[in-house]
N, C-alpha and C positions, 0 to 999 in steps of 0.2 A: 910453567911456574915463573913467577915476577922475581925479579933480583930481591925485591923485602920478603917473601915467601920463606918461612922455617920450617927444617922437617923437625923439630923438637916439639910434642907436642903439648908438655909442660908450658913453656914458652907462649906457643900459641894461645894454650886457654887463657895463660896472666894476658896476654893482650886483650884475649877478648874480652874477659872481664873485667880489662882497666877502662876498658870502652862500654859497661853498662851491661853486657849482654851476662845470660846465662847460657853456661854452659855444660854437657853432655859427653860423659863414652861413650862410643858404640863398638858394637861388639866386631871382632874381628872375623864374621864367617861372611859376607859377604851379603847376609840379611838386611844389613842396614837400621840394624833395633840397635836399641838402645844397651849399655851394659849393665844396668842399674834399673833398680825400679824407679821409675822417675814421674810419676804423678807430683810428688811433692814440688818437683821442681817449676810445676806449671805457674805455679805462685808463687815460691822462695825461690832465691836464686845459687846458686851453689858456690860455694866459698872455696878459698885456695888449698886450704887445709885437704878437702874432699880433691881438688885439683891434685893435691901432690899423690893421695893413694891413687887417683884411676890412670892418673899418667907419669907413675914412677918410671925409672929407666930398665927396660928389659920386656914393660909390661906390651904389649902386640894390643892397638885399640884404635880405635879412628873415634874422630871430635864430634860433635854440633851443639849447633844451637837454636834454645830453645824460645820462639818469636811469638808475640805479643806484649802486654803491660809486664810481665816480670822482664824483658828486657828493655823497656823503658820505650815500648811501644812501637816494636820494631816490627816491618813485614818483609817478606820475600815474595819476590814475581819471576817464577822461572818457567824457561822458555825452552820446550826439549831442543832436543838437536837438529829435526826437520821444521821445526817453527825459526831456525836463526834463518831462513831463508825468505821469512816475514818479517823480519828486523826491519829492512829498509822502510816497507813499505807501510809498517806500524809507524815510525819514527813520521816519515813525510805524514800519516793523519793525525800524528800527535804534535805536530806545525801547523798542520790547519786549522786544529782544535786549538788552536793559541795554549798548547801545552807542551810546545816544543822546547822550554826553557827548563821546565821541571823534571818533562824525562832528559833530555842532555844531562840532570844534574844527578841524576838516576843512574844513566849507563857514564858518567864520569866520577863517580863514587866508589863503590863496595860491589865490583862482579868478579862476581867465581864463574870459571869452567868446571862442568859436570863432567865423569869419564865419559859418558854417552854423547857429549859435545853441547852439551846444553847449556844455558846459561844462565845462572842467580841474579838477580840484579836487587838491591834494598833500601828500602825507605822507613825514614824513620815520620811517624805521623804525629801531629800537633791540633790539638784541637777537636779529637775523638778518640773511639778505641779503635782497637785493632781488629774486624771480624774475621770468625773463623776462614779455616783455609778453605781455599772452593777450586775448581777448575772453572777457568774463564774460556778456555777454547779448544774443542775437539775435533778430531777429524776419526773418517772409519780408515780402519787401516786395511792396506794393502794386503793381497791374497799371500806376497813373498815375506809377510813380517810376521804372518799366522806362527803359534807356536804348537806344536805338536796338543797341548789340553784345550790350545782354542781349536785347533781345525776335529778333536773331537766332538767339542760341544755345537759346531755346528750340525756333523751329522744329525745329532741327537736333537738339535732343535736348527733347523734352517735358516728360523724366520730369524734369530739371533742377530746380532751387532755385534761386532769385534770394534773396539776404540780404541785411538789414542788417542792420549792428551797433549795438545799442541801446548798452551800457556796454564799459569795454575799460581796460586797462591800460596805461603806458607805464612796462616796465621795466627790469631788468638789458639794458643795450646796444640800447635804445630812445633815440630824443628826440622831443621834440616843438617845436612852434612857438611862441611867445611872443610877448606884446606889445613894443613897439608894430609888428609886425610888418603890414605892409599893402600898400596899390596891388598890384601884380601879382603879389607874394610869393604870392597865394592866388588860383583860378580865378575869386573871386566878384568879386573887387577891392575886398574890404571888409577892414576890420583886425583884430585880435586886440585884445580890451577885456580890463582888467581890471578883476573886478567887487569883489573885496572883496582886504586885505592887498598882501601883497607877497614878495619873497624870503626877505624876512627874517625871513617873520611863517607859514611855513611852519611847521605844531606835528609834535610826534615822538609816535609811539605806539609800543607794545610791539608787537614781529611777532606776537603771537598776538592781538591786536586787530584789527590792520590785515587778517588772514588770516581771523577771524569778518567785516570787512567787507564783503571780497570775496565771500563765501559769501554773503551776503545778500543782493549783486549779481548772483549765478547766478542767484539763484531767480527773477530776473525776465526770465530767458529764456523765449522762446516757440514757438521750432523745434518742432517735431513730435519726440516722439524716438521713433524702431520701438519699436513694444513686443514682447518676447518672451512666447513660449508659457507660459512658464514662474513669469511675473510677471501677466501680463495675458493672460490666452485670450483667444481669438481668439473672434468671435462665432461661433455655429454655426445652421445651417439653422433655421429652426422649428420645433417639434414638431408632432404631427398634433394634431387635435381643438384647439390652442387650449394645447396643454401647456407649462409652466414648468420650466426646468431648475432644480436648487435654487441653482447660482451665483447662475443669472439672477436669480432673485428673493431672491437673499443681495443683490447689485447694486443691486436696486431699493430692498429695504427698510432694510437695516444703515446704522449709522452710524459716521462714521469715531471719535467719540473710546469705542465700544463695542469697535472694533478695536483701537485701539492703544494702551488702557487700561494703563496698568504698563510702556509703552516709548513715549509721548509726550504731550505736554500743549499744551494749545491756548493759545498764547499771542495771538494777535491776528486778526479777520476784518476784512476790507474786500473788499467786493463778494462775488464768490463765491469768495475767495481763502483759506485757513486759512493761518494761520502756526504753525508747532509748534515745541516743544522739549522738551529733554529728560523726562522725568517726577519726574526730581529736582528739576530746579530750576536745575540746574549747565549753564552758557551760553546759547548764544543761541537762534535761529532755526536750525534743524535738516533741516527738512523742509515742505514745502505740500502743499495739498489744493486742489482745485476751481478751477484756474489757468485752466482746459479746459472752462468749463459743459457743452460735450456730451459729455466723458472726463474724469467726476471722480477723476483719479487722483493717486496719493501719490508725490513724488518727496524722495527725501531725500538732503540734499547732504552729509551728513558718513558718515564712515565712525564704526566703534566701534559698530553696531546688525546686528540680523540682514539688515537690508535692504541689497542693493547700491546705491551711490551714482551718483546721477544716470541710474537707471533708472523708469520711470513700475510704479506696480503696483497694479493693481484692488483694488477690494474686498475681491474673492475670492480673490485674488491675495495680499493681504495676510493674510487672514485664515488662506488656505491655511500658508502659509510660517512664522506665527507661533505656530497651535495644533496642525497635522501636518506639521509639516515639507515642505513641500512637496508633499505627498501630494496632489493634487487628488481623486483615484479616493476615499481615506479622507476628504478634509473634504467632497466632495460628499454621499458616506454619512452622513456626523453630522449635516448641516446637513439633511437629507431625513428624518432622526430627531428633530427640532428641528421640523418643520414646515414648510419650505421648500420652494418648488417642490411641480410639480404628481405623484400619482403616476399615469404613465400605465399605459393596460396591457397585463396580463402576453401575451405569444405564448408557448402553449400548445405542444407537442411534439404531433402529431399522433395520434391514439390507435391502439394498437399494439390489434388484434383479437383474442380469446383461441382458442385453437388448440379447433376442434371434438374432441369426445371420444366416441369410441366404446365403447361398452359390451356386453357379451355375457355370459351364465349359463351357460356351456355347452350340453349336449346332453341325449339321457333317459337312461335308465338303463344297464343291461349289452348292450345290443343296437347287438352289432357289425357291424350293417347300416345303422344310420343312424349317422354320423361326425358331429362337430361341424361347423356351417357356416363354413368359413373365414373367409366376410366378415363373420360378427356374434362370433366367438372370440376368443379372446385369442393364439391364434396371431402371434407375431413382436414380442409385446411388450403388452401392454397399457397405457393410460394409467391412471396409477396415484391418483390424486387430483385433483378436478376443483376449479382453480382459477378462480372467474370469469373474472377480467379480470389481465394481466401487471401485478403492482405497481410503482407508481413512487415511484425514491426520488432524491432531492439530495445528491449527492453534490459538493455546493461547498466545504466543507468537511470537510475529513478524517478530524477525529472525530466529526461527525455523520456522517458516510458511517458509519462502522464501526460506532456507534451504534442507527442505520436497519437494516444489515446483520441485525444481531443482534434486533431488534424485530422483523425480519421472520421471522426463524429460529424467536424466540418465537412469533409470530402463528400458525405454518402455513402461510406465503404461499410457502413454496418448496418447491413440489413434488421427491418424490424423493430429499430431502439427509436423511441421517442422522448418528449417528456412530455412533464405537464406540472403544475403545482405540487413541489416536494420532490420533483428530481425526473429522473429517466427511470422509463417504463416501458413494459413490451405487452402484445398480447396474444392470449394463447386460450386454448378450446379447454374447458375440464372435463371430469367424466362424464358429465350429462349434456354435453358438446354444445356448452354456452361458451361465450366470450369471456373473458375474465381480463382485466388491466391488472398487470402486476406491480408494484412499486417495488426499482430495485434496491436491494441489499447489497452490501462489498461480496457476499457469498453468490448473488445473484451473476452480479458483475463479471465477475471473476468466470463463473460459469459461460457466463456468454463470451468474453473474449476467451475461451478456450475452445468454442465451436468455433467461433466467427474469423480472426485472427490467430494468423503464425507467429506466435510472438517467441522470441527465441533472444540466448544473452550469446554476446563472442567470450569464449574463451580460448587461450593459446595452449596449444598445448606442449607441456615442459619439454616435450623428445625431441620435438619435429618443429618448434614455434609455429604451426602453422593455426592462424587464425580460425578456427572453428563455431557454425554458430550451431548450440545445444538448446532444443527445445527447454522453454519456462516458462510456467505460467505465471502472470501476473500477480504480482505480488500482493496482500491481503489488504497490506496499509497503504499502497496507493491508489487499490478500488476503494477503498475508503477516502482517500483525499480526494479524487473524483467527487464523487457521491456526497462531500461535503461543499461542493461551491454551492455560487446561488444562481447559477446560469450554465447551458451547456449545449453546443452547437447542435440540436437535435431537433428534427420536424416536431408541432406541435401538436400533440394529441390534443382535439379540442372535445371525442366523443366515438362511440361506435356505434354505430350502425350496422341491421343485419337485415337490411332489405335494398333496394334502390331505391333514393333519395332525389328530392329535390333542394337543386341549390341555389343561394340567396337570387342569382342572376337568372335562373329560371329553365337550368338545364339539368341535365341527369346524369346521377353520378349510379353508375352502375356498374366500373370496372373495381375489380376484387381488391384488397387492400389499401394502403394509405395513400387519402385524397390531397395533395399538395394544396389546390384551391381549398378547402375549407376545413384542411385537418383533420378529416375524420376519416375513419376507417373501418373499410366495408366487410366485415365478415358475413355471410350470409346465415342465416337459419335453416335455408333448404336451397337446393341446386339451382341456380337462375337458370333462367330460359331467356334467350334471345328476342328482342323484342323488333318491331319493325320498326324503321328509321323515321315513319311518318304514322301518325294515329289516324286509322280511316273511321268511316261511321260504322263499319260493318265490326270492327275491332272494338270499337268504343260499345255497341249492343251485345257483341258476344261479354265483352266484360262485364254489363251490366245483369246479364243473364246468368251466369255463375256467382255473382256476389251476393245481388238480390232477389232473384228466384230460384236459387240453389240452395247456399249457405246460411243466408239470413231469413228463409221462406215460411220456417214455422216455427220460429219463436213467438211467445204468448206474447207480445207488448200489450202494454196498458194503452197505448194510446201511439197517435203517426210521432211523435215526440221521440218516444223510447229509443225507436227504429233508428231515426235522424239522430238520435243523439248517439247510438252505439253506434252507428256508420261513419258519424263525424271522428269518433275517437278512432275507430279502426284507419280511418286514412290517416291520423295525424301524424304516425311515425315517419308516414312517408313523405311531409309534407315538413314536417315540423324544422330543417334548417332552412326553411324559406321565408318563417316568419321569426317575427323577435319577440318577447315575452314572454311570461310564464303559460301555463294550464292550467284549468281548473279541476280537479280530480273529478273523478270517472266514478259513482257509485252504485253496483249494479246490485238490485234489491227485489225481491220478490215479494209474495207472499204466503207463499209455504217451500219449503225442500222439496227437488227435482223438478223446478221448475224450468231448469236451463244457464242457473247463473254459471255454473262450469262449464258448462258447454259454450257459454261465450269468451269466458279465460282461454278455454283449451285454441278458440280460434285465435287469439294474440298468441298463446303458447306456439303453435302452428308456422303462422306465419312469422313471427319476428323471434318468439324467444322471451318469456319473461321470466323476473326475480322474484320468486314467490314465496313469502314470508307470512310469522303468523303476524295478528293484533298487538302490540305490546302490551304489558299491564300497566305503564305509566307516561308521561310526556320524556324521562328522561331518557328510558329505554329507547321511548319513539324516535327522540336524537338519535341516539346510537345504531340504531337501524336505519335509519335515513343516510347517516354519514356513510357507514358499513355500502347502501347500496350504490350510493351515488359514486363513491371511490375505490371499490370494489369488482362490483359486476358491468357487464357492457350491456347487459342486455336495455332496450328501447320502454320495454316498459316493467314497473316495480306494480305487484299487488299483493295488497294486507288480505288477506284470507280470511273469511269463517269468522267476522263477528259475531257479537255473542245477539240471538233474537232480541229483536226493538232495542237495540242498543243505542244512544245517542250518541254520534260524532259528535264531542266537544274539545278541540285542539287546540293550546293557543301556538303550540311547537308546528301542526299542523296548518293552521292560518300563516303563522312564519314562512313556511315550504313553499304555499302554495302561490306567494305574491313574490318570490324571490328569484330570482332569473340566475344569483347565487348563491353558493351554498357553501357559509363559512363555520368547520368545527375542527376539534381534536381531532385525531385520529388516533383509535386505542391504540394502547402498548406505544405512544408518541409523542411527545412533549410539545410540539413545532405542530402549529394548525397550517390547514389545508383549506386551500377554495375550489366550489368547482362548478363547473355551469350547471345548473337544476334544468337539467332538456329530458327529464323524463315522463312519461307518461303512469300517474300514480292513477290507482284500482283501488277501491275496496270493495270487500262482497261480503252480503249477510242477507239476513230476511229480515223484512219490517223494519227498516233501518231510519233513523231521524237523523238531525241535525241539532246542533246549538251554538249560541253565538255567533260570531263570525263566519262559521265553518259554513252556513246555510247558503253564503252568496258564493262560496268558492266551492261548489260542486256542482255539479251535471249529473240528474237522473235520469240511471235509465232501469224501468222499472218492468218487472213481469208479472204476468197473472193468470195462470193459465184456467183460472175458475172453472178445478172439480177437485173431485179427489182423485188422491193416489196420481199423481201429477205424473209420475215418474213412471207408468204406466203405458203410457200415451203411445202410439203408432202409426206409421203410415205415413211417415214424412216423405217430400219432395226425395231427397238425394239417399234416405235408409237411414242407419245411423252413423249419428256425424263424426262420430270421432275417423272409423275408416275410413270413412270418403276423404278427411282432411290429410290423415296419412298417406291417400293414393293420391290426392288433388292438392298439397299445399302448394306447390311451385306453382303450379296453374292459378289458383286461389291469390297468390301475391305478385303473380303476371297481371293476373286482373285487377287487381288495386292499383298497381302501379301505370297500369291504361286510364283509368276513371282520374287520375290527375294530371297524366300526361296531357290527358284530351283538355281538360280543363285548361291547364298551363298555355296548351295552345290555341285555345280560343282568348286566350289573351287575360284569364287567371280574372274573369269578373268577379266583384266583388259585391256583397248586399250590406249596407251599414248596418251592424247590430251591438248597440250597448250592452258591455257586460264587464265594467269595472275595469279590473286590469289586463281580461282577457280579449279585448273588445277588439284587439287585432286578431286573435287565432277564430273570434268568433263569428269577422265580420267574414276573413278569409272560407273558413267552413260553411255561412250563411250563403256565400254565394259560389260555392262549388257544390252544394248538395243543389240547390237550386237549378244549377248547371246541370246537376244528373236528374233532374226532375223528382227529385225526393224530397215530402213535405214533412213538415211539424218542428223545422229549427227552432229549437226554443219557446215553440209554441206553452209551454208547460209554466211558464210562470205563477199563474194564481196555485199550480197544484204543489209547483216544486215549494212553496210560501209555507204550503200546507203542512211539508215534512218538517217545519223548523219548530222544532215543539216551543221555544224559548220566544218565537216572533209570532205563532200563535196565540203563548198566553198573554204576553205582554200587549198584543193588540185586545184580545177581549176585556182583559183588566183597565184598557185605556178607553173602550168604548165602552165601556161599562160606569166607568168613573164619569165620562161626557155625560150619560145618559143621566147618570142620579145628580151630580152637582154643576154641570153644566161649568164656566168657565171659572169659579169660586176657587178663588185659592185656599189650599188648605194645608192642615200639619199634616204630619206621616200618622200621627198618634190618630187624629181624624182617620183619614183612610185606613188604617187597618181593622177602626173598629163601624165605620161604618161599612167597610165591602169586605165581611171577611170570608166571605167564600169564594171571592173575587183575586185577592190580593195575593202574585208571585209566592212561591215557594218554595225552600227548600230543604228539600224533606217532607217531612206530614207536619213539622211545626211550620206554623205562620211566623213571617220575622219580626225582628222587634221596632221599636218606631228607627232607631240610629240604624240600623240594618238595612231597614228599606230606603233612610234617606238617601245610605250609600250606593243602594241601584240604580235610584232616582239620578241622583247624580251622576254616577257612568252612561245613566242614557237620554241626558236631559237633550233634546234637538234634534234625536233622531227617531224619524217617522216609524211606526209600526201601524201599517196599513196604511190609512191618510191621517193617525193619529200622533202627537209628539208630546211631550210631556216637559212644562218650562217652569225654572226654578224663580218664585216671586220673594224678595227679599224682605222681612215685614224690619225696617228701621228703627219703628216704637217699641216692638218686644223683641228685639234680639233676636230674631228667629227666621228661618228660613222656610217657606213655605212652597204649595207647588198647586198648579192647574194643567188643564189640557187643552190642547188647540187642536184644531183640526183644520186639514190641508184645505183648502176651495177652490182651487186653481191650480195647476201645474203651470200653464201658460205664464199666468202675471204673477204666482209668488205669492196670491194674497190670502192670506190666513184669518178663521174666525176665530174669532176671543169669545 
């Protein structure tokens, strides 16, 4: 008790309330309530008059008073009796906080002693309200301070907290006790002292002083507070071997003003405590460190930084939040590229085995008694490039996945994948064990790098950090970005082939699979056989022997033409990357059903493999099947099947194909056209089949007749019937083809000049290799092939007809139709009208039909265009009669 201290407590209240405050009885049982209902006084303040009844003389009461705006905005900060042992060290942070002027003017003002040893300290605020009372700092208490109802409710609940309250507030519609309040008023029976001031002497601060105080006073709270995931991980398992997560060892070694360089500043240490502030300079005490020797963690009690307030946060925690935003997964990464932590190691994907390959050279030579061996052949597919081991690639990232992709496309490491016009392609046997070019799809893709490639992502795994790689496949949208360039490191599919080939340079390609020199790629149609390294003559008569007096021995020809012309086409496949050019298609025609025209398909069927399709019903279909075959099917040759009898070939889509060495269209179901090289070998078959327009000079007949009836009757052939012997003898059968050019090739590939438009290389080539095999009638058939063109037929008779009656007389169309009219082009059963016919006139004005041509005379006097005929007289000199 101070020398100015009264125990009258009349007395006291007139003080207090001459100094502003309201004030309170409280009851003398040691409760420490009030002795009045005192709600009212939260807001009125109580008057002398009420002073004189609750503290007449006799009456047994203890004082207080009641803090906030009805005492004119007064607080209490009281500090129990184990927190005066943090006086000091409150006091030196509230000098750092450059608030060491305002609390001196605090603890040299208005302090009471509590009987418990505590101590009131009060400020009067200026400048805001008073907020309610709150406790600013707690600790758990001790096991010897448990009071007999706490140490039951732990039983009853363990997990429980027992508290004290270290510092605490008395404010808006709070009171407290006051001097000289004593004997029973309090449990202990000691009294309220005052140690320094009085009411009067109570100093005013600004609320934003009084509110950095408080703040200073949190910080010396000691609760545990949960820490979340998110600010402080959570410890994890230990690694094997002895291993450091990079946190972990971010934890051990980093220092906090490394972390929070440029967003706090060390203002003051005691013990293992840090006091921070801002990094400006600007207030106080903000934040602590190291409160916790065994969880040095960062708590910061104001708001305005990136850290949440009054939340605890590690190191890593810190360190996380402030240079990756929370990223733990990213600041573990940097800090592991920084040095940090241990790296353990990597688990390996189990290693994927490479797929055994079998290999076979076929068989010997033309002896159609020993067959290839099934199990050493390429029969059902061959493997086509032998890759050690399946390559692995990382596909963790997205553009190095696509990256890797293409590296490995570079490399060679992907068996089977090519391109060609429109992307990467593979190919593969269907059910009826043709060739098929696939165009890949992202679903195709995808597919194949899940055979072909290990492609796998790292992941770390959260227990053990150890770097882990987990199978993945490739992902949908970067086979798709693939798949969308316009270039891709991949050998070029230029064709396939399913025979052995001659190439441009004059040598033979006849190991299985993709040919590096000319891009194409050998699948076979029937098991090769082994050929000899050199073509003797005895080899070269055996082949001719099974070709031509075997296979081809009793077919009906019309004439040595037919022969020669079927025999040219049947070499061509194998000849055909030797020359450059288009073909002329192949029509095989008879003159009644069962004559043999399938039986000469079934022989390309046999030997190579064909795409056999029907007739279209129009030119644009015919597109769409042309395109369908050419980028579609492998097979070597494509035939239109089963025209309709005496049909006329008239094409102009057809004439297109057949002069084109490329072949530009849509591709259904696809936006983006396609080109592709026209190297195949086109068929059509019907009975009595003609020609028109154009189409007359772009075909090769080959024609049958076997003149009797019942054609399909017939017996007693050379080899039985042919389709078995072609099943028991195909390998043999395309052993022997592929001798009949070899030999050729090596007698130095003579050649016979023969004109035939744009074919004139494949036909000068064919002129002098049948020649070479002693087979005659190459092209011998011109006046007859003339004959099939129904349109160069009438057009020549109608021109020699018109010579005949007007000789070289120019005339109108309207003249000629009615002077020749049974003479004059048609079509239909009407005759055309004169403008009709000038228009044919005009498309064919100059060009010959027989030795006849038809030239437009221009009449100047009457407007009118008129027309004569000439005829050729000379091929030598050019010179024409008028």
């Amino acid at each position: 008790m101070t020398d100015t201290q009264t125990t009258d407590l009349r007395a006291a209240a007139q003080e207090l309330h001459d100094a502003g405050l309201c004030v309170l009885p409280i009851k003398a049982d040691g409760s420490k309530r009030p002795a009045v209902s005192w709600m009212q006084y939260k807001v009125n303040r109580s008057t002398p008059a009420e002073h004189d009844k609750w503290f007449a003389p006799g009456r047994a009461a203890g004082i207080a008073v009641v803090y906030g705006a009805v005492s004119g905005n007064v607080e209490m900060i009281e500090f129990e009796g184990r927190a005066l042992d943090l006086l000091d060290e409150v006091t030196e942070v509230m000098d750092a906080s450059g608030l060491g002027d305002a609390w001196a003017a605090m603890l040299g003002g208005w302090v009471t002693e509590s009987p418990s040893g505590g101590l009131h300290v009060r400020v009067r605020i200026d400048g805001g309200g008073v907020p309610g009372s709150a406790k600013l700092a707690s600790r758990l208490a001790e096991e010897d301070e448990y009071t007999d109802e706490e140490r039951q409710r732990l039983r009853e609940k363990p997990n429980s907290r027992i508290v004290r309250v270290l510092i605490e507030t008395r404010g808006e519609g709070g009171y407290g006790l006051v001097e000289p309040s004593g004997g029973s008023v309090h449990a202990s029976g000691r009294p309220y002292l005052r140690k320094t001031g009085g009411p009067d002497s109570i100093p005013t601060l600004p609320a934003d002083v009084v509110d950095a105080i408080r703040t200073v006073c949190r910080m010396f709270d000691t609760l545990p507070i949960p820490e979340a995931p998110k600010t402080a991980p959570k410890p994890q398992a230990p690694l094997p071997d002895g291993g450091v997560r990079p946190g972990e060892d971010f934890e051990a070694r980093a220092d906090w003003a490394d972390i929070l360089h440029g967003v706090f500043r060390p203002l003051i240490t005691r013990g293992s405590t840090t006091y921070w502030g801002w990094a400006d300079g600007v207030g106080g005490v903000k934040a602590t460190t190291g409160r916790d020797p065994e969880k040095d963690r960062l708590y910061v009690f104001a708001t305005g930084s990136e850290f949440q307030a009054d939340t605890p946060y590690s190191k890593f925690g810190a360190y996380t939040l402030l240079e990756h935003g929370g990223n733990f997964k990213q600041a573990a990464a940097e800090l592991r590229r920084k040095g940090y932590g241990t790296e353990p190691p990597r688990r390996r994907l189990s290693a994927v085995p490479a797929q055994s390959q079998h290999f076979a050279d076929g068989s010997s030579a033309l002896d159609p008694d020993h067959a290839p061996d099934p199990e050493a052949g390429f029969e059902g597919g061959p493997q086509l490039r032998s890759v050690p081991s399946r390559p692995e690639l990382d596909i963790t990232n997205e553009a190095d996945a696509i990256e890797g992709v293409l590296r490995l496309m570079a490399e060679g490491a992907l068996p089977d994948l090519y391109k060609r016009s429109g992307g990467p392609c593979w190919v593969y046997r269907d059910d009826n064990d043709d060739p098929v070019v696939q165009q890949l799809g992202s679903d195709n893709l995808r597919a194949y790098m899940a055979e072909h490639v290990t492609s796998f992502v790292l992941k770390r795994n959260p227990l053990t950090e150890q770097l882990e790689e987990e199978r993945e496949l490739l992902m949908p949208k970067s086979c798709s970005t693939i798949l969308g360039r316009k270039d891709w490191p991949l050998p070029v599919l230029r064709g396939v082939v399913t025979s052995p080939v001659i190439r441009p340079d004059g040598s033979l390609l006849d190991s299985l699979g993709y040919d590096r020199a000319t891009g194409l790629y050998l699948e076979p149609r029937v098991p090769l056989r082994r050929l000899a390294p050199q073509v003797t003559r005895d080899s070269l008569e055996r082949a001719k022997e099974i070709v031509l007096r075997q296979a081809l021995a009793d077919f009906p020809w019309v004439g040595p033409s037919d022969r020669a012309h079927y025999l040219g086409a049947l070499l061509t496949p194998i000849l055909r990357p030797y020359f450059h050019g288009p073909t002329p298609m192949i029509v095989l025609t008879a003159t009644a059903a069962g004559s043999g025209k399938t039986l000469l398909k079934d022989i390309f069927r046999h030997c190579y493999g064909i795409a056999d399709t029907a007739w279209p019903e129009n030119d644009t279909e015919l597109r769409k099947t042309i395109t369908t075959q050419l980028y579609g099917t492998g097979q070597p040759v494509v035939v239109l099947d089963n025209l309709p009898n005496g049909y006329v070939i008239k094409s102009p889509v057809l004439s297109a194909l057949l002069t084109s060495e490329v072949w530009g269209d849509r591709v259904l179901g696809a936006t983006s056209k396609v080109t592709m090289p026209n190297d195949r070998l086109w068929i059509v078959t019907g009975n009595a089949l003609r020609t028109g327009g154009d189409n007359g000079r772009r075909v090769l007949w080959v024609r049958l007749d076997p003149d009797c009836p019942d054609p399909d009757q017939r017996d007693g052939f050379t080899v039985g019937d042919l389709r078995p012997w072609l099943r028991a003898n195909a390998s043999t059968l395309v052993a022997a083809l592929v001798t009949l050019v070899r030999a050729w090739v090596a007698a130095g590939a003579p050649q016979v000049r023969v004109r035939k438009g744009d074919y004139s290389e494949w036909a000068s080539h064919m002129a002098g290799l049948l020649d070479f095999l002693g087979v005659e009638g190459w092209m011998a058939d011109r006046d007859e092939a003339r004959d099939q063109d129904d349109e160069l037929l009438e057009w020549a008779m109608f021109l020699e007809m018109w010579r005949e009656t007007y000789g070289g007389e120019p005339l109108t169309t309207g003249a000629l139709i009615k002077g020749l009219p049974n003479h004059v082009p048609r079509k239909g059963d009407e005759p055309p009208s004169a403008n009709q016919l000038g228009i044919w006139l005009k498309a064919r004005q100059g060009r010959y039909f027989g030795t006849h041509k038809v030239v437009m005379v221009v009449d100047s006097h009457r407007k009118q265009n008129l027309w004569r005929v000439e005829v050729h007289a000379d091929r030598g000199t050019g010179g024409h009669e008028s």
